[in-house]
Structures are given as C-alpha cells and as structure tokens.
BAGURO-166981 format. One record per residue (C-alpha): residue number from 1; x, y, z; residue in one letter. Coordinates in nm, 2 decimals, m for minus. Layout:
N
nr / xx / yy / zz / rest
NUM / X / Y / Z / A
...
This chain:
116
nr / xx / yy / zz / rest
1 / 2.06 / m1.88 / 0.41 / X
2 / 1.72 / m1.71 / 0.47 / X
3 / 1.66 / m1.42 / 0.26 / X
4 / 1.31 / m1.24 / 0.43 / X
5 / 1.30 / m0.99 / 0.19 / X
6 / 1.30 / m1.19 / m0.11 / X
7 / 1.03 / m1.48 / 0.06 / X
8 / 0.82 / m1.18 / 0.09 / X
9 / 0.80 / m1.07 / m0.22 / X
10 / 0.47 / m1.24 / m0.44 / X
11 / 0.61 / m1.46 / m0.72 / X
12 / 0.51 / m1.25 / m1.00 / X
13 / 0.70 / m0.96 / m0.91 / X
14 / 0.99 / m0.92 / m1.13 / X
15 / 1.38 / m0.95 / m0.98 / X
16 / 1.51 / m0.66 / m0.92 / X
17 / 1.67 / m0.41 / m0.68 / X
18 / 1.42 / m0.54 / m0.42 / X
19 / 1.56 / m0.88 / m0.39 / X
20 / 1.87 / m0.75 / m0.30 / X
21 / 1.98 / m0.90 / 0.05 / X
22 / 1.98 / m0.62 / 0.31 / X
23 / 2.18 / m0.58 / 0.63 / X
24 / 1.87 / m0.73 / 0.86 / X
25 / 1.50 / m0.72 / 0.85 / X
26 / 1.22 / m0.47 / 0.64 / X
27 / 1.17 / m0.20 / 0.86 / X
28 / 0.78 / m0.22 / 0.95 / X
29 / 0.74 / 0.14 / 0.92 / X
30 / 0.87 / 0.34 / 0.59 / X
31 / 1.11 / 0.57 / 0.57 / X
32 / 0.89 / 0.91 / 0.47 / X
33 / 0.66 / 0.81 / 0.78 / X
34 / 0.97 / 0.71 / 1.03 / X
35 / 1.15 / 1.06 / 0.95 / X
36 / 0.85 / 1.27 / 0.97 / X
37 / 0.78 / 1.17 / 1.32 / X
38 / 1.15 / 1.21 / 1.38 / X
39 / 1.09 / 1.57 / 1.27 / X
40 / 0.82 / 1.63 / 1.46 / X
41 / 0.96 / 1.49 / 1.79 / X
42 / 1.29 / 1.71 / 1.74 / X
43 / 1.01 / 2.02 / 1.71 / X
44 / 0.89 / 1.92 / 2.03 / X
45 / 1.22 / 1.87 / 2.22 / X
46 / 1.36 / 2.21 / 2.02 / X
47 / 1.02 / 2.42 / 2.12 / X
48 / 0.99 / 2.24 / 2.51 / X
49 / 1.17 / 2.52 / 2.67 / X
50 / 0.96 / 2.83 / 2.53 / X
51 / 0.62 / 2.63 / 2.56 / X
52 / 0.62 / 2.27 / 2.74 / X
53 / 0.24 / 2.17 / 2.72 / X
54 / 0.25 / 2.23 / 2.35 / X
55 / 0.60 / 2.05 / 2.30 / X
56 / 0.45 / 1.76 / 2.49 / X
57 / 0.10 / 1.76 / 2.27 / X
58 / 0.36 / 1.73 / 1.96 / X
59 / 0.54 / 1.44 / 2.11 / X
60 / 0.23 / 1.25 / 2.21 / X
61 / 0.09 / 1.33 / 1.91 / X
62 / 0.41 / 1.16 / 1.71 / X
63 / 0.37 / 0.88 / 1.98 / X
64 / m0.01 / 0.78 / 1.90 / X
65 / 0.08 / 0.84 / 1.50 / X
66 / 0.36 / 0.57 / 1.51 / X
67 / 0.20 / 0.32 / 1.71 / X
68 / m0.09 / 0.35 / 1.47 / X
69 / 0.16 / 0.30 / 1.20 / X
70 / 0.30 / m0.01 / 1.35 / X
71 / 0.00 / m0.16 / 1.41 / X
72 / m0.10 / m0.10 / 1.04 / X
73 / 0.20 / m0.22 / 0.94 / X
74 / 0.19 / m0.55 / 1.12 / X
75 / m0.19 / m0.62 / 1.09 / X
76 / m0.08 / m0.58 / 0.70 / X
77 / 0.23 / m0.86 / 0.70 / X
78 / m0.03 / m1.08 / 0.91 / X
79 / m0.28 / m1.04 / 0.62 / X
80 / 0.01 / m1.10 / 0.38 / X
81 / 0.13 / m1.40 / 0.56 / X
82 / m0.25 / m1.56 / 0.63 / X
83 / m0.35 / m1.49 / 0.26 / X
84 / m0.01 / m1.64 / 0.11 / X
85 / m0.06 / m2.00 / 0.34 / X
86 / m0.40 / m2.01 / 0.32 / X
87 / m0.43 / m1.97 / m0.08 / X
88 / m0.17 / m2.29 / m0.13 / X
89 / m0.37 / m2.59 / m0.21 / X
90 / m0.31 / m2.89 / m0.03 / X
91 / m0.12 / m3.14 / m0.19 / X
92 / 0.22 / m3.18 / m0.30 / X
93 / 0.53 / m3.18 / m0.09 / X
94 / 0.67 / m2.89 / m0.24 / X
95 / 0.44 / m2.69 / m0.05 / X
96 / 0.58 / m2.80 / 0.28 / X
97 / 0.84 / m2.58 / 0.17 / X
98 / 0.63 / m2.26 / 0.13 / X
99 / 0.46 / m2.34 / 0.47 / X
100 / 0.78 / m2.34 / 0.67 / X
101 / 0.92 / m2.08 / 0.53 / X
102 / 0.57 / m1.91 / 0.62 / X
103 / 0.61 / m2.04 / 0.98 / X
104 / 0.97 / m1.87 / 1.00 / X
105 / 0.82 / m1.55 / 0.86 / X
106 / 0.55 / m1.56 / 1.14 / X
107 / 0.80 / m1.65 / 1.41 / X
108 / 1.04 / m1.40 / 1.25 / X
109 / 0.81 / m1.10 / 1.31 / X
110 / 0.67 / m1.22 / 1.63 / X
111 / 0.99 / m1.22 / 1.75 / X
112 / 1.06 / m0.84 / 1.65 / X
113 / 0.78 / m0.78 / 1.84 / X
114 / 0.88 / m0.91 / 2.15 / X
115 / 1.22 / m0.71 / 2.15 / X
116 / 1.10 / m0.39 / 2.06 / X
C-alpha cells in the first residue's frame, strides 16, 4: 500500500515517529497555524454581537491569513516534488519507480485541491 507520508520524507532522514502511517493525508497547513485562526474566528463569532464590523475584519482577516498559508504550503510541496524528480538522473529502471510514485504524489495533492 501507499504510504504518502513516508514517500515524502528525503532519504536521509532517519526512521522515526514520522514514518509512522497516519489515518489519511499531511494536513497542508500545521497545527499552531490551523488553531490560531480557529481562535481568532471563534473571537470574531463570540465579539459579532457587541461590535459586527470589527468581528467581520477579524474573520476576514483569518480568511486572507489561511489562504496565504495554503498557498505557501502548496507552492512548497510543488517545489518539493519538482526538485525531488528533476534531481534523479536519467538512467536506470529503478528510477521509474521514484517517478511514479512522484506522479501519484502530484495527482495526490491536485486532487485535495479540487475537493476542498
């Protein structure tokens, strides 16, 4: 079976708790980042009764600041995935593998994309 996490990974990063398999795919955006803009949307819901424009300058705010984090994120696994294939040399058929399993990480993540 597949294991994204671990064909991710460069191969001179030790095994570890990393490699683990996980119950689906990385999450683009990390944790600290994901729960602060959780945090600051439940401000702006809590505070939208006592002062509406301001609650909805928070939310926006949150809005712009996790699309910029996505799009980071994902111009960052493209970079990732265009330096990995690009840096094989040509040659043996062993690399076929690398490059397919490349071309599922790219279909993989374009995929996310289109269900989000």
């Amino acid at each position: 079976m597949y294991d994204q996490t671990r064909a991710q990974q460069s191969s001179d990063q030790p095994p570890g708790r990393s490699q683990r398999r996980t119950s689906g795919p990385e999450p683009l955006v990390g944790a600290n980042e994901r729960d602060e803009i959780v945090r600051r949307l439940g401000r702006a819901i809590n505070h939208f009764a006592d002062t509406p424009r301001e609650a909805l300058a928070e939310a926006e705010s949150a809005y712009d600041d996790a699309v910029a984090q996505l799009v980071s994120a994902l111009a960052e696994r493209r970079r990732l995935l265009h330096d990995g294939w690009q840096e094989q040399e040509h040659g043996p058929e062993s690399q076929s593998d690398e490059l397919r399993l490349t071309l599922r990480q790219y279909r993989e993540i374009t995929q996310r994309i289109l269900h989000l």
